[in-house]
C-alpha positions as CSV (number, residue, x, y, z in Angstrom):
1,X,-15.1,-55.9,-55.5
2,X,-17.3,-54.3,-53.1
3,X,-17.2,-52.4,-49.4
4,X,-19.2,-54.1,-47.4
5,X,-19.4,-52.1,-43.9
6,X,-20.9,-54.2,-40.8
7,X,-22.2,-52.6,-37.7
8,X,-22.2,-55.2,-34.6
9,X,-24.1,-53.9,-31.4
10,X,-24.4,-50.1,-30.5
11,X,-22.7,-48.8,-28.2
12,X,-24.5,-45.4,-28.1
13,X,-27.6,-47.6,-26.8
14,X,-25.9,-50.6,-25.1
15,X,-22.9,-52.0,-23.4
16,X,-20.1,-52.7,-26.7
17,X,-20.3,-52.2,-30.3
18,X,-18.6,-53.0,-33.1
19,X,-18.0,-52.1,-37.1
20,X,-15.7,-53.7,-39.6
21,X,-14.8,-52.7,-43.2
22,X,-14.3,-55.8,-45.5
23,X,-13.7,-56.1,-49.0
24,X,-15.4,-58.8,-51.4
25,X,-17.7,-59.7,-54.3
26,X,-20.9,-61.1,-52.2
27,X,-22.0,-60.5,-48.7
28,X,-21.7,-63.8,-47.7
29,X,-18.0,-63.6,-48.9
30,X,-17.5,-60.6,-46.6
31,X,-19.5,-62.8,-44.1
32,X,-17.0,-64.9,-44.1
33,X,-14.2,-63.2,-44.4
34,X,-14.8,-61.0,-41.5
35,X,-15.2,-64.2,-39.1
36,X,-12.3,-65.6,-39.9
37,X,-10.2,-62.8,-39.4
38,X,-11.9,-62.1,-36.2
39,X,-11.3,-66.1,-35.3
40,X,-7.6,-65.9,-36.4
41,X,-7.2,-62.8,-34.1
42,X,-9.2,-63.5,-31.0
43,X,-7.9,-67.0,-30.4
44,X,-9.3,-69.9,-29.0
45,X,-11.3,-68.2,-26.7
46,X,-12.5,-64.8,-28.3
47,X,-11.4,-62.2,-25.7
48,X,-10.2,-59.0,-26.7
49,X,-7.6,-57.7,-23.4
50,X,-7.7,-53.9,-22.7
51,X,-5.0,-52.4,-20.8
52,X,-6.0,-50.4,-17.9
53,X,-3.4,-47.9,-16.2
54,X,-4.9,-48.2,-13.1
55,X,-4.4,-50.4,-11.0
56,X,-7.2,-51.4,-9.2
57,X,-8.1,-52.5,-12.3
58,X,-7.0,-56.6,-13.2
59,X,-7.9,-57.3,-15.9
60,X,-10.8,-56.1,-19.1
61,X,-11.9,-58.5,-21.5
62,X,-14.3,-57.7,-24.6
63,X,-15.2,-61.3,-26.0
64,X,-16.8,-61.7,-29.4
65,X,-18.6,-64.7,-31.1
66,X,-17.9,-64.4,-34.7
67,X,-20.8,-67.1,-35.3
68,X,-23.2,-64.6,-34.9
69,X,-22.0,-61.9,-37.3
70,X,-24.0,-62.3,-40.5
71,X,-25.2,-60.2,-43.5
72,X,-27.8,-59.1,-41.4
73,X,-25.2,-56.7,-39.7
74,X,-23.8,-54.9,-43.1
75,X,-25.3,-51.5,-43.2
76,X,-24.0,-50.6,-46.8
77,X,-22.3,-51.1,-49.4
78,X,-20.2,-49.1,-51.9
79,X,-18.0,-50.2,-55.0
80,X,-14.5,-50.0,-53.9
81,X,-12.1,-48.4,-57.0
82,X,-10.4,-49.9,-58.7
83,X,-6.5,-48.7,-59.0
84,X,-4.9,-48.4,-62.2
């Protein structure tokens, strides 16, 4: 098994970014595991909620489309260690 780190947007150079950490044999496993796990915890439709203190402040919502995560988004991979 194998670390596969993926790096989604950039949020040093642009509105929201994301990275995940998913273990597997293949990058297209980690492909798609990571979009089902995002798709079983975003829901139907994809919105992260923020809570906000303030309260001016309604409502924040980060969505994400899973469908467009591919292997193209890993940066790197490392053997993950095996326990004993």
């Amino acid at each position: 098994m194998k670390k596969f780190h993926f790096s989604c947007g950039n949020s040093t150079t642009d509105i929201v970014g994301l990275c995940a950490q998913v273990v597997a044999d293949t990058r297209q496993e980690a492909v798609s595991k990571l979009r089902n796990a995002l798709e079983l915890s975003l829901g139907p439709l994809g919105a992260v909620p923020i809570h906000s203190e303030e309260p001016f402040v309604e409502y924040i919502n980060v969505y994400i489309n899973p469908d467009y995560i591919g292997a193209s988004q890993i940066e790197e991979q490392e053997r993950r260690e095996q326990a004993d």
